[in-house]
C-alpha positions in Angstrom: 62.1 164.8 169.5 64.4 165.8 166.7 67.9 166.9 167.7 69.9 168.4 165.4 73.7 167.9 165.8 76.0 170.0 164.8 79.6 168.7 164.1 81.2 169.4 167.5 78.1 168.0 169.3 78.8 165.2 167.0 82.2 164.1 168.9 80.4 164.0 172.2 77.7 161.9 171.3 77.8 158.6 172.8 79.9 156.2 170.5 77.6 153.3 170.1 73.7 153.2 169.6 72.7 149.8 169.4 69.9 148.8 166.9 67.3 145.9 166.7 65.8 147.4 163.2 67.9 149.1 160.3 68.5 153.0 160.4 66.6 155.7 158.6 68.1 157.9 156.3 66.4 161.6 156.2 67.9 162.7 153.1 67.4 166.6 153.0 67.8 168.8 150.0 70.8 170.5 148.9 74.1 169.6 148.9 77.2 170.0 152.0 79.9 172.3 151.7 82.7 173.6 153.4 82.8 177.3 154.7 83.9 179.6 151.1 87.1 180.2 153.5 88.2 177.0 153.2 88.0 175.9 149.6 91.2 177.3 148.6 93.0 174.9 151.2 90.3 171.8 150.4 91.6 172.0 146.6 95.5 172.4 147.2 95.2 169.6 149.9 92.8 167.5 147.4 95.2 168.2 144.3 98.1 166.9 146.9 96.0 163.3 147.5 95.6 162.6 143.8 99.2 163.2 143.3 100.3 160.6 145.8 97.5 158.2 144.8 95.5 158.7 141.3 93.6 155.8 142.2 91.4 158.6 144.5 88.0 159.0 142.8 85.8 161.9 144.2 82.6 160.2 144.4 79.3 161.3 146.2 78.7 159.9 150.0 76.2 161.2 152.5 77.6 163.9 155.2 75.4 163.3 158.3 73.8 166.4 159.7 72.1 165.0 162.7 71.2 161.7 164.6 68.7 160.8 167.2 67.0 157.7 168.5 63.4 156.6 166.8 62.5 154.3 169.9 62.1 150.1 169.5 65.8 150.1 168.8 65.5 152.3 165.7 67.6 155.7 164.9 67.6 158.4 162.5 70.1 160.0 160.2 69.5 163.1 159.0 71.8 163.2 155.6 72.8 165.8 152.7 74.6 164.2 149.5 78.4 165.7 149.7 82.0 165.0 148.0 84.2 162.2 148.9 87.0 165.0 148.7 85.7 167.0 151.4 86.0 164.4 153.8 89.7 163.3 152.4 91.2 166.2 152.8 90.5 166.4 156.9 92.8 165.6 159.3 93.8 166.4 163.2 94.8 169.6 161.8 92.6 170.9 159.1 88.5 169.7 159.6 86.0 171.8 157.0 82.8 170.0 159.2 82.7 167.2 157.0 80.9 164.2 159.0 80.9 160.8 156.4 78.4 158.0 156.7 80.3 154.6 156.6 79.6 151.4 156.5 81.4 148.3 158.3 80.7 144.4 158.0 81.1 141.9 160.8 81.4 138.4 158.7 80.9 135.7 161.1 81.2 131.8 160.2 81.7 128.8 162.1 82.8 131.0 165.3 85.3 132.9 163.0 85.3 136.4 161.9 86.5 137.8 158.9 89.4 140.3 159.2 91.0 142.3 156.3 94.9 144.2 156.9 94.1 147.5 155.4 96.7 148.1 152.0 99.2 150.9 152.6 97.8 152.5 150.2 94.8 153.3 151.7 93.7 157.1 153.2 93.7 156.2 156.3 94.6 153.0 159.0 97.4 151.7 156.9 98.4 148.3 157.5 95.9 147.9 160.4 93.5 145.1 160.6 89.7 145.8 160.5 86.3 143.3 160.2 85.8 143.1 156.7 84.1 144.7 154.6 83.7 148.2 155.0 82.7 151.2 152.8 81.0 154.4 152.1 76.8 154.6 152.1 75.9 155.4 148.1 73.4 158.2 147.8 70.6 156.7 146.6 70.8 152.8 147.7 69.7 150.7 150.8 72.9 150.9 153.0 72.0 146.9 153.7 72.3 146.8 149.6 75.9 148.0 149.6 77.8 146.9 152.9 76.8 143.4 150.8 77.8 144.7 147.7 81.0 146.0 149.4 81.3 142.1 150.7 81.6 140.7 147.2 83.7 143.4 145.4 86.2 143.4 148.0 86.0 139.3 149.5 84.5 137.6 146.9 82.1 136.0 149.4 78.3 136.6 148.7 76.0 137.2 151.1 73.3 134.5 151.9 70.7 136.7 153.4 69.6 139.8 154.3 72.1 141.6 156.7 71.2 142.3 160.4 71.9 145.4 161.8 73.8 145.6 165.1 74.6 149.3 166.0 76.1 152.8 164.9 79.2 154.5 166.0 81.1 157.1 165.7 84.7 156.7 164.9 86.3 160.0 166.6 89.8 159.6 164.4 88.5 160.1 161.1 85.1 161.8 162.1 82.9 159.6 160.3 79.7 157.8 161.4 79.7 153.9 160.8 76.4 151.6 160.5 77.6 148.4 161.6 75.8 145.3 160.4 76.4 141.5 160.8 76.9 139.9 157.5 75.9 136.0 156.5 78.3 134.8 154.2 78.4 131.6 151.5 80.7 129.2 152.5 83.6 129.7 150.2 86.6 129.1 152.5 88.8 131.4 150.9 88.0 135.0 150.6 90.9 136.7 148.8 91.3 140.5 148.1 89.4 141.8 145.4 90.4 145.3 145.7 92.9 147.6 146.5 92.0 147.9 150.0 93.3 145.0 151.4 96.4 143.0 151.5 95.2 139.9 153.6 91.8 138.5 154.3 91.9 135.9 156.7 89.3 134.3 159.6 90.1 134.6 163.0 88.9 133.0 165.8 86.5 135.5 168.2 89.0 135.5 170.9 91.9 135.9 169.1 91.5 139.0 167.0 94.8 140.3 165.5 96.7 142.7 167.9 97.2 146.0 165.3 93.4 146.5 165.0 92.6 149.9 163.8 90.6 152.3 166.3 87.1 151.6 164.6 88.2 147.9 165.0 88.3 148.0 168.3 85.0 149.8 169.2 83.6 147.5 167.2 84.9 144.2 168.6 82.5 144.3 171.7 79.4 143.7 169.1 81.1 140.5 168.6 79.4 139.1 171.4 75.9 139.9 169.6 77.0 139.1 166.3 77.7 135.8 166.7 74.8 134.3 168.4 72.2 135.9 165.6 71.2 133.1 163.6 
């Protein structure tokens, strides 16, 4: 049965549905936005970000409307193509509803993980460490097709086959849903940062994870025990 969740019944779902077959996007007509009373504040706040940072760019992403479970180990997201600044402007303070679908990477090799230490320029998580890589779904692609695009542009590491999926999540601090996947890299030795987003890229072994891991880090470190064993 379909359940439709609305953005407070979002927070209350449980935070990890674990998956044996990759998710299925509903994409439904029409676009997301934020209540006409809120616009004003959205743009003033937006106008504020790319002050601070002109490196902002506001992109399309996928704003999640509802999830449920498809049975076998399946799920499905119910989506609607939104603005990246409509989720950039939220915070603990102001939140216009807007629900992102993001994408995280657990790179494992040789019983090491790959961890990135998020720039300080980032929007949010500065200077914390997280499994890398991580991004935004892309209206329009296979999320499997851009968490390993996200793996080259940002690690230079290419991926070696298709990507498993492990689980989703939601990350209560930034209000975003995150398909996890576990990601088979080349064996290049030395990923280095590609991108703004990171300072450091380094392997760590799966027992001794950096100690300043970001929020979403940590729910996600108890899939490491999954991760690691797929071949």
């Amino acid at each position: 049965m379909l359940t439709k969740v609305s953005a407070p019944m979002l927070m209350n779902l449980p935070r990890t549905i674990h998956l044996r077959r990759p998710p299925v996007l509903s994409v439904q007509g029409g676009v997301f936005l934020p209540a006409n009373h809120l616009l004003e504040e959205v743009e003033r706040r937006w106008h504020t970000l790319c002050q601070s940072n002109p490196a902002y760019f506001d992109g399309r992403l996928y704003h999640v409307l509802g999830v449920h479970r498809n049975g076998h180990g399946g799920a499905t997201l119910h989506v609607v193509e939104s603005a990246y600044r409509f989720f950039a402007v939220q915070d603990h303070q102001f939140d216009v509803g807007m629900r992102a679908l993001g994408l995280k990477g657990i790179t494992i090799r040789n019983d090491r993980v790959l961890m990135g230490r998020r720039s300080m320029n980032v929007a949010a998580y500065q200077g914390m460490w997280e499994f890398a890589p991580a991004g935004s779904a892309e209206p329009g692609k296979p999320t499997a097709e851009v968490i390993q695009q996200e793996l080259l542009e940002e690690t230079g590491l290419k991926s070696v086959r298709e990507p498993t999926p492990l689980a989703m999540l939601f990350d209560p601090v930034l209000r975003c849903w995150e398909v996890v996947y576990r990601l088979h890299a080349d064996d290049d030795d030395s990923p280095k940062p590609r991108t703004a987003e990171y300072t450091q890229l380094e392997w760590h072994e799966l027992d001794e994870l950096p100690r300043e891991l970001s929020p979403i880090a940590r729910q996600i470190a108890p899939l490491l025990a999954t991760a690691r064993h797929m071949k």
